[in-house]
C-alpha positions in Angstrom: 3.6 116.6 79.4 1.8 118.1 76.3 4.1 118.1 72.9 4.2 121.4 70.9 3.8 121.6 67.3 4.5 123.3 64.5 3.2 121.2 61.8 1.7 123.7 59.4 3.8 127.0 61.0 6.4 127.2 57.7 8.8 129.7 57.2 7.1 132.6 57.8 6.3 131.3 61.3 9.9 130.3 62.1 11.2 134.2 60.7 8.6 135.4 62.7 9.7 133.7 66.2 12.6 135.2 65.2 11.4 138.8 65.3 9.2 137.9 68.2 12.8 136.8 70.2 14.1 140.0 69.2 11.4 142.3 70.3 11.0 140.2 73.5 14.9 140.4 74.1 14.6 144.3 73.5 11.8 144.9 75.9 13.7 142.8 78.9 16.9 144.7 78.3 15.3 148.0 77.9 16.0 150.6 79.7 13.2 151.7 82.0 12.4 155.1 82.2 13.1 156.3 85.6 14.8 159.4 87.5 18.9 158.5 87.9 20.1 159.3 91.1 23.4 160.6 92.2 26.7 158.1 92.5 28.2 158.3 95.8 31.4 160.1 96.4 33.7 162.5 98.2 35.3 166.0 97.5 33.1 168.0 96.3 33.8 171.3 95.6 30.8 172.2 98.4 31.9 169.5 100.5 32.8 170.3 104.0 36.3 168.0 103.5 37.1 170.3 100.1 36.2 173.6 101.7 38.9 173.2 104.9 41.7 171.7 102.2 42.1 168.2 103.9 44.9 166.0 102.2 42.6 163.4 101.3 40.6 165.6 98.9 44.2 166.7 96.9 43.9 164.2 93.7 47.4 165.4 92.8 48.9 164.4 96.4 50.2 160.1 95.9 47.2 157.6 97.2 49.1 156.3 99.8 49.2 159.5 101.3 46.0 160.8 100.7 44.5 157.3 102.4 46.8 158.1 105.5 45.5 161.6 105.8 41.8 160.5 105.9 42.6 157.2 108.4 44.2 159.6 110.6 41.0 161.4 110.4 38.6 159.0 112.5 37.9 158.4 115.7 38.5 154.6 116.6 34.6 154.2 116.0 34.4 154.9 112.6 37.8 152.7 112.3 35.9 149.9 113.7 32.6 150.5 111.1 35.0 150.4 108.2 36.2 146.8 108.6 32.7 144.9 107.2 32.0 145.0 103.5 29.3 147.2 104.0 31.5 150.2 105.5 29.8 152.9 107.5 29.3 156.4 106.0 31.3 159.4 107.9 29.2 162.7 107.7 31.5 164.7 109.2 34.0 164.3 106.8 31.9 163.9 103.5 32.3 160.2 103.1 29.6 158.1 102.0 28.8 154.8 103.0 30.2 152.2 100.6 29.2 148.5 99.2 32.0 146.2 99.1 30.1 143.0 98.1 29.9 143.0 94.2 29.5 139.8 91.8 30.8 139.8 88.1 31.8 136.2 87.4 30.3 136.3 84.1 28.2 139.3 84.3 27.0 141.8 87.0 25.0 139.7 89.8 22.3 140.5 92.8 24.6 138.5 94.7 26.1 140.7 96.6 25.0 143.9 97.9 26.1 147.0 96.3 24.6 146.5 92.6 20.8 147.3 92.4 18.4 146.7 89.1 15.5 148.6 90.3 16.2 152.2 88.7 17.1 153.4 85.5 18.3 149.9 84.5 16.9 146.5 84.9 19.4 144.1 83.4 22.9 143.8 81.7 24.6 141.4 80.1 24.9 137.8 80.9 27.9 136.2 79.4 28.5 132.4 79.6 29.7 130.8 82.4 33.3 130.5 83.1 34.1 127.1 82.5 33.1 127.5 78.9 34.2 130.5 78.1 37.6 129.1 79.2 37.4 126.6 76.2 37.7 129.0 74.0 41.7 129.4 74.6 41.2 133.1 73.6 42.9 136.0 75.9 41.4 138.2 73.9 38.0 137.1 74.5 38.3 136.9 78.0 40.0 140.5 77.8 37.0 142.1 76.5 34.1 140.1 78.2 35.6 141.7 81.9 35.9 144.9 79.8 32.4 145.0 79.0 31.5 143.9 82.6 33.4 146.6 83.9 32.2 149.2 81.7 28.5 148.1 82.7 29.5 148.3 86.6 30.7 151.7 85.9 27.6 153.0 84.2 25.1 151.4 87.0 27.3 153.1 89.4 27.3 156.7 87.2 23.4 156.1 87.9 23.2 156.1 91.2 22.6 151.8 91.2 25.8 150.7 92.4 26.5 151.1 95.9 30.5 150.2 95.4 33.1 149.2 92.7 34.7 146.4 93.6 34.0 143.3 92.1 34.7 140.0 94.2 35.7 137.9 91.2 37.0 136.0 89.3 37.4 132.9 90.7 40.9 131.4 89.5 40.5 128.5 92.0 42.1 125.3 90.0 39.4 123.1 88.8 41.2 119.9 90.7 38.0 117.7 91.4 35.2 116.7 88.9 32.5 116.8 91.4 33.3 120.3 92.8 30.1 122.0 93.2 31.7 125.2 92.1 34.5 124.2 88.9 31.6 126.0 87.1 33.0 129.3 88.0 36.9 128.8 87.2 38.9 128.2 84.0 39.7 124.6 85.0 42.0 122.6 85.5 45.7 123.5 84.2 47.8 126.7 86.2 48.7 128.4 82.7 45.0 128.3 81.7 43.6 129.4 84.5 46.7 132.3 85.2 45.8 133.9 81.9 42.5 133.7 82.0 43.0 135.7 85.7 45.1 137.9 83.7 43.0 139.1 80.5 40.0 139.2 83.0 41.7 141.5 85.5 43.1 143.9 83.3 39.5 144.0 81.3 37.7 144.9 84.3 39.7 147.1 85.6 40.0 149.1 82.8 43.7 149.9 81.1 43.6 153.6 81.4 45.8 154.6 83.9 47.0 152.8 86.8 46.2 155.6 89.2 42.1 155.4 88.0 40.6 151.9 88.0 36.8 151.1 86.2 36.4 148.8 88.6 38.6 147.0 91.2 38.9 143.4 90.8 39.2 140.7 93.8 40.9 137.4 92.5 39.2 134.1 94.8 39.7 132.5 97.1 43.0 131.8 98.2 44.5 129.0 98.1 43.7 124.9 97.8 40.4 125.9 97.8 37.7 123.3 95.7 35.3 121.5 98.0 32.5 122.5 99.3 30.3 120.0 101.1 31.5 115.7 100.8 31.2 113.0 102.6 30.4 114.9 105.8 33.4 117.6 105.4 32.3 120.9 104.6 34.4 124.1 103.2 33.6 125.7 106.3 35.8 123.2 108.4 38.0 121.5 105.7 41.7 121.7 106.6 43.8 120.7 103.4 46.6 119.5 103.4 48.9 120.8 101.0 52.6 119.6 99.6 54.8 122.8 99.0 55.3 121.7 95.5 51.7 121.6 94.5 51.5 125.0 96.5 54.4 126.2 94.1 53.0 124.6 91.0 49.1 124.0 90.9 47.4 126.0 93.6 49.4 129.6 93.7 50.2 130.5 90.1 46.7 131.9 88.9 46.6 133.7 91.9 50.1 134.8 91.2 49.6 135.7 88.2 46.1 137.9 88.8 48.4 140.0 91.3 52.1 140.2 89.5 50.8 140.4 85.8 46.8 141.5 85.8 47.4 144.4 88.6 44.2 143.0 90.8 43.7 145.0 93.5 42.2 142.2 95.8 42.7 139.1 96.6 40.3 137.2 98.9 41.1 134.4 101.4 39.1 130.9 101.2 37.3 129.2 104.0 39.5 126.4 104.4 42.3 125.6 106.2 45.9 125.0 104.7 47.7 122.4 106.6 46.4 123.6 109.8 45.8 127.4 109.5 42.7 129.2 107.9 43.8 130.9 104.8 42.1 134.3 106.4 44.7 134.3 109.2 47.9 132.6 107.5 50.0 135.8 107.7 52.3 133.2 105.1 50.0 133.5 102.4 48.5 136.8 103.2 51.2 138.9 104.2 54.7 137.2 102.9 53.5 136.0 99.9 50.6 137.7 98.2 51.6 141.5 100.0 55.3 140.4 100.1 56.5 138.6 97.3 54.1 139.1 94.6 53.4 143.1 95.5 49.6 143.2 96.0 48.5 146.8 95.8 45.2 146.7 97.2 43.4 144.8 99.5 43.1 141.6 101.1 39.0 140.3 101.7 37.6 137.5 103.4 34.9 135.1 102.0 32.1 135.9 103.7 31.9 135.3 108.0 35.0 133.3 107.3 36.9 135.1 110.2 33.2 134.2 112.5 33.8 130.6 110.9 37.4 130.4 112.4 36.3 130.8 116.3 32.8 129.1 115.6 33.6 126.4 113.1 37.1 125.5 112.9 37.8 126.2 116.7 40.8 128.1 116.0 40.9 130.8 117.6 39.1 130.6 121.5 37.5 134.3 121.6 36.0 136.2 119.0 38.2 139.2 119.7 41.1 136.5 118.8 39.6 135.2 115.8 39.8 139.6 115.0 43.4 139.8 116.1 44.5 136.5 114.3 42.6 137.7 110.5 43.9 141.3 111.0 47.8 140.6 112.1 47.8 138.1 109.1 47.3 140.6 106.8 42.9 140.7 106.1 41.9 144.3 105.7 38.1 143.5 105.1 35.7 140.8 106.8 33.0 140.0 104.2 30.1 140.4 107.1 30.2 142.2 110.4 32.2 139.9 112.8 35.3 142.1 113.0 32.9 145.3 113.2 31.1 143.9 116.1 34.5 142.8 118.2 38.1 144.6 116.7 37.0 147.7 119.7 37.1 145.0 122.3 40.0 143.3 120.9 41.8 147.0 121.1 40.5 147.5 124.4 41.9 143.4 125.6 45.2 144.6 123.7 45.1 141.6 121.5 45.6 144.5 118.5 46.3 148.0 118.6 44.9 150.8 116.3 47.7 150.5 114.2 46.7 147.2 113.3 43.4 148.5 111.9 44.6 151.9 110.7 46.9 149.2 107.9 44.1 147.5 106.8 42.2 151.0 106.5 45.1 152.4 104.3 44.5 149.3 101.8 41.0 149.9 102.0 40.4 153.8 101.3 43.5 153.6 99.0 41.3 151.3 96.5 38.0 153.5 97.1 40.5 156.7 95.6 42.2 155.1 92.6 38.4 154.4 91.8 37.6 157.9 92.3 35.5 158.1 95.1 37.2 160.8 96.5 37.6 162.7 93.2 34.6 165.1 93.3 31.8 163.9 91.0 33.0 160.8 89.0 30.8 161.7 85.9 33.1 164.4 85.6 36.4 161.2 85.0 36.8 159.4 82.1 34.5 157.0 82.8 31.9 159.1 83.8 30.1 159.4 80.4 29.2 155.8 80.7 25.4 155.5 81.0 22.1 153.6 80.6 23.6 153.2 76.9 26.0 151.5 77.6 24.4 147.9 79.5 23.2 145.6 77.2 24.7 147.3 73.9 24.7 145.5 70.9 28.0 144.8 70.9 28.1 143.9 74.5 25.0 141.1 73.4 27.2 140.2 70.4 29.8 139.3 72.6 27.7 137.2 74.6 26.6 135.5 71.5 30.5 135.0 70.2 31.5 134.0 74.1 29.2 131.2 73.8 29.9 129.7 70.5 33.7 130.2 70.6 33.8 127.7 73.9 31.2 125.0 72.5 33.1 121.7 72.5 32.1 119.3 69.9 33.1 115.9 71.5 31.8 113.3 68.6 30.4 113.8 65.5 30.2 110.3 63.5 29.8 110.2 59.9 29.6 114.1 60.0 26.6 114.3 61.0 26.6 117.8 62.2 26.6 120.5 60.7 22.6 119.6 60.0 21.2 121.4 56.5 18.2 123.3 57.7 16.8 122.7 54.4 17.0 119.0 54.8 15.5 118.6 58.1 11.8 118.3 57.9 11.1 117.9 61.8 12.6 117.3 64.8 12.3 116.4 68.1 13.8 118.4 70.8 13.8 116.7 74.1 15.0 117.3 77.4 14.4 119.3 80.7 17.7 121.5 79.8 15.9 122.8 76.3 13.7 125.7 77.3 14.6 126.5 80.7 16.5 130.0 81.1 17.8 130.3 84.1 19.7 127.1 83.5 21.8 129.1 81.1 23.2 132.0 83.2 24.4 129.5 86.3 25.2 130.8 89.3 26.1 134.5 90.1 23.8 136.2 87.8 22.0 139.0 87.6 18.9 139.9 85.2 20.1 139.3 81.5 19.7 141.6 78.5 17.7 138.5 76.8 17.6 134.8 77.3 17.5 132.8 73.8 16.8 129.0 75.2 17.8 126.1 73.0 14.3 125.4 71.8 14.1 128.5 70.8 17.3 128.5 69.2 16.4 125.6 67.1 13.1 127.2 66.4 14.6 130.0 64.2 16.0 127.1 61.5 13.2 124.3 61.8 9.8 125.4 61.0 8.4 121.7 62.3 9.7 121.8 65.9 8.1 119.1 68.7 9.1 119.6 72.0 9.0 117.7 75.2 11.1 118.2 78.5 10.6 114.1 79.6 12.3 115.0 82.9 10.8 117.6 85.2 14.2 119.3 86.0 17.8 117.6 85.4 17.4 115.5 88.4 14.9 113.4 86.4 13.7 111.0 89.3 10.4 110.8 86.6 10.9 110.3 82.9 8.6 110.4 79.9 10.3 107.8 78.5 7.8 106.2 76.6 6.2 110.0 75.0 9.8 111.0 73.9 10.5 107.6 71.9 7.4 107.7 70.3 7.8 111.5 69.9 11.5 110.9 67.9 10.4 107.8 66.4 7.9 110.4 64.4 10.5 112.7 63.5 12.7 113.3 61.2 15.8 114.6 63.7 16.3 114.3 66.7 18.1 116.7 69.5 18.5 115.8 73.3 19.6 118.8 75.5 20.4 117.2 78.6 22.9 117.9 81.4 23.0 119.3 85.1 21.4 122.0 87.3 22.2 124.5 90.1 20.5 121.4 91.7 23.6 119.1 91.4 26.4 121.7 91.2 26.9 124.7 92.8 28.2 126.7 95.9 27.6 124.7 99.0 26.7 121.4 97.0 29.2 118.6 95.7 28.0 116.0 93.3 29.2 112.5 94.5 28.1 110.9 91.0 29.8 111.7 87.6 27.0 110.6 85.8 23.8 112.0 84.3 21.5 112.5 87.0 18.4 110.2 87.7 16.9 108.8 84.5 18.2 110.5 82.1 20.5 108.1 80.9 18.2 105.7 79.9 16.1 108.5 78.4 18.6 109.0 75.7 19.2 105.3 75.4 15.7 104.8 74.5 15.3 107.6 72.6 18.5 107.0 70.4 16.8 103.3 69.7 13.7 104.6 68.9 14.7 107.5 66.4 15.3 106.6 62.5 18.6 107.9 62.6 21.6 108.8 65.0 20.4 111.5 67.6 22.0 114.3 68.5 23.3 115.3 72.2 23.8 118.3 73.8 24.9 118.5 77.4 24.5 121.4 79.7 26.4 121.2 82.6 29.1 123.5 84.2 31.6 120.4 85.1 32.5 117.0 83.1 30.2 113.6 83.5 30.5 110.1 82.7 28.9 109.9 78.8 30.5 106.5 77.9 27.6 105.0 77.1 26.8 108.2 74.3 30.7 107.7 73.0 30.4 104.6 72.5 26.8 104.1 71.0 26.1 104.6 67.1 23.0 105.4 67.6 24.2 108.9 69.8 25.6 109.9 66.3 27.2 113.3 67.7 27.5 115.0 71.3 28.4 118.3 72.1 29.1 120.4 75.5 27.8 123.6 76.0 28.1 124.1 79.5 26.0 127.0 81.0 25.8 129.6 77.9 24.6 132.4 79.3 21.9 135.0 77.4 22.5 134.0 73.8 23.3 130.4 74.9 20.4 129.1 72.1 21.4 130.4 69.6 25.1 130.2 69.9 24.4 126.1 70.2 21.6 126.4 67.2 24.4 128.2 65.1 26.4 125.2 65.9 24.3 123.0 65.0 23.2 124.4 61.7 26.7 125.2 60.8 26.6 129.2 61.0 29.5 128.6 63.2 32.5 126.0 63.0 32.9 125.0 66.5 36.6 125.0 68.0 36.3 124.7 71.5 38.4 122.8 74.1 38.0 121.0 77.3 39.7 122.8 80.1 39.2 120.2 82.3 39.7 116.2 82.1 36.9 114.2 81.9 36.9 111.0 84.4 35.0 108.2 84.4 32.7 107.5 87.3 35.5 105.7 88.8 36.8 108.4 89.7 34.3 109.1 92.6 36.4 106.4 94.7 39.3 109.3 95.1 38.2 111.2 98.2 37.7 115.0 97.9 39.6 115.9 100.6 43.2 114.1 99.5 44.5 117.1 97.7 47.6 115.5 96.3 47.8 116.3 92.7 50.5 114.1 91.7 50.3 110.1 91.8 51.1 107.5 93.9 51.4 104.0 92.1 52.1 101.8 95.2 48.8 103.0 97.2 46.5 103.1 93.9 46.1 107.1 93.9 45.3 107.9 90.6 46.6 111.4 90.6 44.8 114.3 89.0 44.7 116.7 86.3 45.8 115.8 82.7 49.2 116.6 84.2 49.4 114.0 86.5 46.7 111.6 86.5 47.3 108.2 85.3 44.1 106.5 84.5 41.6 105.8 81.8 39.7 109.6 80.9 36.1 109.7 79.0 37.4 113.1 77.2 41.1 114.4 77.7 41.6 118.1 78.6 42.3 120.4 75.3 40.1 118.0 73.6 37.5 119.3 70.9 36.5 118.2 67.1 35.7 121.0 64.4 33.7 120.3 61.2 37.0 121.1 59.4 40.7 119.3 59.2 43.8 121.0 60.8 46.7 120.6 60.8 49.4 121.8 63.5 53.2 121.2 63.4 56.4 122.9 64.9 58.2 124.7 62.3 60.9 126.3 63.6 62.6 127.2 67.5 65.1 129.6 68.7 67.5 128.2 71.3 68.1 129.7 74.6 71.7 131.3 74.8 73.0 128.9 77.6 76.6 130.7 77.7 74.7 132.9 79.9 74.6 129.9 82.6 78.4 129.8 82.5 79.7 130.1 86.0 76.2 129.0 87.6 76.6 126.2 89.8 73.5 123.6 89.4 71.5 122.8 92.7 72.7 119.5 95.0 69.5 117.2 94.5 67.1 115.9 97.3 67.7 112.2 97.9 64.3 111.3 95.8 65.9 113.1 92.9 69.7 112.0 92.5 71.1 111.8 89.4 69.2 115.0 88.8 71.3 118.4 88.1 69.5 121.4 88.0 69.7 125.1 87.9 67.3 127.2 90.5 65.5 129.6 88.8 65.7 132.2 91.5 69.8 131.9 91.4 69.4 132.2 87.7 67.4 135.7 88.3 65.1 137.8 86.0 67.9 139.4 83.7 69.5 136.5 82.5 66.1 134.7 82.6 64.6 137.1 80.0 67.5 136.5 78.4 67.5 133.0 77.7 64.4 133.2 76.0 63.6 132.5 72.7 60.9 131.9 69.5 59.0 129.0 68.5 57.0 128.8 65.7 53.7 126.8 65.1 52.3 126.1 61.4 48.5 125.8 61.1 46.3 125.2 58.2 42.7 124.7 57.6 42.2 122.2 55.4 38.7 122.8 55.1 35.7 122.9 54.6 34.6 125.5 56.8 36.2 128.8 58.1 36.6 128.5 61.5 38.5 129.6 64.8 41.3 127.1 65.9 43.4 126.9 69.6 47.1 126.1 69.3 47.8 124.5 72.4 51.9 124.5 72.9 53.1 121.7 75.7 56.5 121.1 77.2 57.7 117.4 77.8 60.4 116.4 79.5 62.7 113.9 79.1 60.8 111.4 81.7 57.9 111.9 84.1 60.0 110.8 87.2 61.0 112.9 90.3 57.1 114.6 90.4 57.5 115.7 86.8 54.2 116.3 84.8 53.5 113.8 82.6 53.4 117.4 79.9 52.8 120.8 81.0 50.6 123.3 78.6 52.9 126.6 78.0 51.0 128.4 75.5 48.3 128.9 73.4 46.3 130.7 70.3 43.5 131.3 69.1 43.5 132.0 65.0 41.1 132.2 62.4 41.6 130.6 59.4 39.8 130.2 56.0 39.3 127.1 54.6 42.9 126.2 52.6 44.4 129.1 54.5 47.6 128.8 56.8 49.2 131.1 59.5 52.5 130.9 61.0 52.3 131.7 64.9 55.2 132.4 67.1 55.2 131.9 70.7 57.5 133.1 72.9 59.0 130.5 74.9 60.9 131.5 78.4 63.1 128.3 80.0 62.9 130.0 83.8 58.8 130.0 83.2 58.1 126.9 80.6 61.0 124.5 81.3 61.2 125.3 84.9 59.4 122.6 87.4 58.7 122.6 90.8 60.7 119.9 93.6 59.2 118.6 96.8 61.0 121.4 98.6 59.1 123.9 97.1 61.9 125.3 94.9 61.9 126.0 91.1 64.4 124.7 89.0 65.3 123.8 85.7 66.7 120.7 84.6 69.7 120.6 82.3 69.6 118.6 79.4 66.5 117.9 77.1 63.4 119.4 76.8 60.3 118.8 74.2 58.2 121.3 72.9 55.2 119.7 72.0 52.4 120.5 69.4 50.4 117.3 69.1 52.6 114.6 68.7 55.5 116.5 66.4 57.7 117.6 69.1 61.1 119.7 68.8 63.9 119.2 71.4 65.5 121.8 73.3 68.7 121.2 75.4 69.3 123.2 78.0 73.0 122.8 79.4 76.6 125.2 79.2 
């Protein structure tokens, strides 16, 4: 593999790659000049629906009402057409033919079907993927990146490129398993994390206008239990999990809670699997009495894709086809992702397995979403969001973003004897290595679409070194081959060096499991010879969407810092070159735990998250695991000293529990009195809560960003108790020497509350601890 050089380049060369980036980023984010066509819609005021005054067409009539008028409408035909994501048009009546299938994990994707770059428009922005931009701890961050994704979904569709409005994401599956193929795409591994990140994300792509006009409709996945996709022989397609009620109640259900009862989503999409016996796209349970019933979806309920095919032809549970129709539908599924229940709910009518009522429920969902987007408004251009144009994909501030995604989630996880930040001025040469350092579709993961511009970490360093030598040494992250004996001799001639190694698509992603925690191939011997050969510490940057096994860079002084970067997205270079060059103080923090590559003995299919001591299973998550960790979640180093304490708390006014009796306590939990949270209900639980304050200073040297991160203890970890529960968190700004006083709000029925075997939340009387590092602040909570 040939080594490039830059010997004699200097700085005008290196300002100059600079301005080459930037005119190269321009030109593949530019808009194309092309004729924009017309956005499909309905209601015209020469449409044929308009002109005879049906209901449908009345925008001041409820949406409920409006969708019943148009469902009463069709024929049983064009009932049946409507029930696959790409819905049939109806000429008669003036309605268009519509696109369910959208992508927007981290930025609008071919993936699906409806979003088109051919026209007008040939890219948008690519934001990093979700696993790191979870590390920033920042709702506001995550608030404006689906804000800007749903503003760019808006304007493809204003140009006549998007075929349909709703977005199938995010995924707010919990990040349970290192080796999951698809952790990349979720916030990670702790409920509260991953509920608000569902939360800011929601409400940001939907837009916060009015509640009766959505941007974009977002579809919260895939419910519930869901995180393996292919080990050991068990696929997703065929995997029946079995679940505990209480990690139901407190791991598996609360982002998706939370996306429905606090972000408004108007979707929420079923997973493959089974849940202790019953695919999730026919549990009427999960579909119907919880997410419809109890947490009030207003919207629609969509399969993954052919999962309602998959329950006849994989899973065997239903015996027909035209049962596996009448099982999805009855359960509560208004949409098959495919055609399955287009191509058999007419002869599951005519076999009187379901009735057109059935269907005509599942319609009302469906054409009630496709009005509150305005589909059925007349010409959308003419709503508030129809201004929204080429202009506004791939807008400065929209790449910006991007940019401050990217270096807000970087995790520095060792830097010894400060080695970072690097002076740009002192470093003669260096050495980049590694197959993950100029390759840019390894930044945007999985999900993508075209991005705006793609800055690659070669690049990125490029723009502060004027010597720059690289060479990849692998062919791809799997690394069967290695350079080994070109790279030492490469860093042993210069004067830094900078590894940017990691994982691919090829070991992670939809459909693929890793059953390895380390790096892949050679690679680890790579580095190690590398780090021997160079004259001083190297430094290492991973790329990878999920945690591996780096004890041997931890713990060897010659791997003088490491940092994670995950899959970065468009600006991913830079934001890790301003890292490393100190334009930016990292602050970012692990959402997830980091295991050793013992951990791989723990099958993926057990799916108990607590521990169980007497038959060796290590449990999982920071919350309940109880083994040795490489990196602990919420961990992440900064180039400057802070300082965090608890300063002051409220107390929650527990006269208001006078008169409430306390709950008798299952057999495995005597001794324990508690209060149900349920039977203390929502008045008096917003009642009881109550302000705690967190000092934090920057002691310096560097301005920088800082996460709070806010834990509850309690008083043991017995009875299925987390070992700590995160509650709350912040994300400040500080100058060096400057201080801030934050307050969180802490509610006893949400933060103190815990979940029994049973299923039932409660809250224990007597002590809790507020936690903020290791000061802690105790709370009783008794009459």
């Amino acid at each position: 593999m040939a080594v490039l050089s830059h010997h004699d380049a200097g700085t005008v060369v290196a300002q100059t790659l600079l301005l080459l980036l930037t005119a190269s980023s321009s030109l593949l984010g530019a808009v194309v000049p092309a004729l924009a066509a017309d956005p499909p819609f309905s209601c015209g005021p020469s449409s044929t629906a308009a002109t005879q005054g049906y209901a449908f067409c009345d925008a001041t009539l409820p949406v409920a009402q409006r969708a019943a008028n148009l469902v009463a409408r069709l024929t049983t035909a064009e009932k049946v057409a409507q029930l696959g994501d790409e819905a049939a048009g109806i000429p008669r009546l003036g309605v268009p033919a519509y696109k369910w299938w959208n992508e927007a994990l981290h930025g609008l994707a071919t993936s699906g079907k409806g979003l088109h770059f051919n026209g007008a428009v040939r890219s948008a922005t690519s934001f990093p993927q979700v696993s790191l931009t979870a590390a920033a701890f920042d709702d506001d961050l995550w608030f404006r990146i689906g804000q800007a994704i749903g503003r760019e979904a808006r304007a493809l569709y204003n140009l006549g490129q998007a075929e349909g409005l709703t977005m199938w994401s995010p995924n707010v599956n919990i990040y349970r398993d290192p080796r999951w193929g698809r952790g990349q795409e979720t916030p990670g591994e702790d409920p509260t994390t991953a509920s608000r990140y569902g939360v800011a994300f929601v409400k940001g792509l939907q837009g916060n206008s009015s509640a009766s006009l959505l941007q974009t409709s977002a579809c919260c996945k895939h419910a519930t239990a869901y995180d393996l996709e292919d080990w050991g022989g068990v696929a997703r397609y065929n995997f029946d999990a079995r679940v505990t009620a209480q990690d139901l109640e407190d791991t598996y259900n609360p982002p998706f809670r939370s996306c429905v009862v606090d972000g408004k989503a108007s979707c929420v999409m079923c997973a493959y699997t089974g849940i202790n016996g019953v695919p999730a796209c026919a549990n009427s349970d999960l579909l119907t009495k919880t997410v419809r019933g109890d947490w009030g979806l207003d919207g629609y309920v969509a399969s993954d894709c052919d999962a309602v095919a998959i329950m006849r032809d994989a899973q065997r549970y239903a015996p027909t086809p035209e049962d596996a129709v009448a099982l999805a539908l009855k359960a509560g599924l208004d949409i098959d992702c495919g055609t399955y229940m287009q191509q058999h709910a007419a002869a599951a009518v005519q076999q009187g397995k379901i009735t057109e009522d059935d269907i005509d429920k599942a319609l009302n969902n469906l054409f009630a979403v496709r009005m509150r987007l305005g589909h059925f408004d007349g010409d959308p251009r003419a709503n508030i969001y129809g201004g929204l144009n080429a202009a506004d994909i791939c807008t400065p501030d929209h790449r910006a973003l991007a940019l401050e995604a990217a270096q807000d989630g970087i995790v520095l996880l060792k830097n010894d004897a400060s080695i970072l930040p690097l002076d740009r001025a002192a470093v003669a040469s260096a050495a980049v290595i590694g197959p993950n350092a100029n390759n840019p579709g390894l930044l945007i993961g999985n999900y993508f679409g075209p991005p705006c511009e793609s800055v690659t970490p070669l690049k990125g360093v490029q723009g502060y070194v004027k010597d720059v030598r690289f060479l990849a040494g692998c062919g791809s992250a799997v690394c069967d081959v290695a350079d080994t004996d070109q790279a030492a001799a490469l860093a042993a001639s210069s004067d830094y060096v900078l590894l940017f190694m990691g994982l691919s698509q090829q070991q992670e992603s939809e459909g693929r499991d890793r059953t390895s925690l380390l790096l892949p191939g050679q690679q680890q011997s790579l580095i190690t010879a590398v780090a021997d050969a160079a004259k001083r510490p190297v430094i290492l940057v991973l790329l990878t969407g999920g945690p591996v096994d780096v004890t041997f860079a931890k713990t060897n002084p010659k791997i003088g810092a490491i940092l994670w970067a995950g899959y970065p997205g468009q600006a991913g270079g830079l934001a890790i070159a301003r890292v490393l060059f100190g334009d930016h103080n990292p602050g970012g923090r692990l959402p997830v735990t980091w295991y050793p590559e013992e951990f791989t003995k723990v099958p993926m299919t057990d799916m108990r998250m607590r521990a169980d001591p007497a038959t060796g299973y290590p449990g999982r998550s920071y919350r309940f695991y109880q083994g040795e960790t490489v990196y602990k979640f919420g961990y992440g180093l900064s180039y400057s000293s802070y300082s965090r304490r608890l300063v002051s708390s409220g107390k929650p006014n527990t006269d208001l529990l006078a008169g409430l009796s306390t709950m008798p306590s299952p057999a495995a939990e005597e001794g324990v009195a508690s209060y149900h949270v349920e039977h203390i209900g929502p008045k008096r639980c917003d009642q009881l809560k109550f302000p705690a304050v967190v000092e934090v200073e920057n002691h310096g040297p560097m301005d920088g960003k800082h996460s709070v991160l806010v834990y509850l203890r309690w008083a043991n970890a017995t009875a299925g108790r987390p070992a700590k529960q995160l509650i709350g968190f912040r994300r400040q700004h500080l100058k060096a020497g400057e201080k801030a006083r934050l307050t969180f709000d802490i509610s006893p029925c949400e933060h103190f509350s815990r979940v029994r075997k049973d299923g039932n939340k409660v809250v224990d009387r007597g002590s809790h601890f507020l936690m903020v590092d290791k000061h802690e602040m105790e709370i009783t909570f008794e009459v």
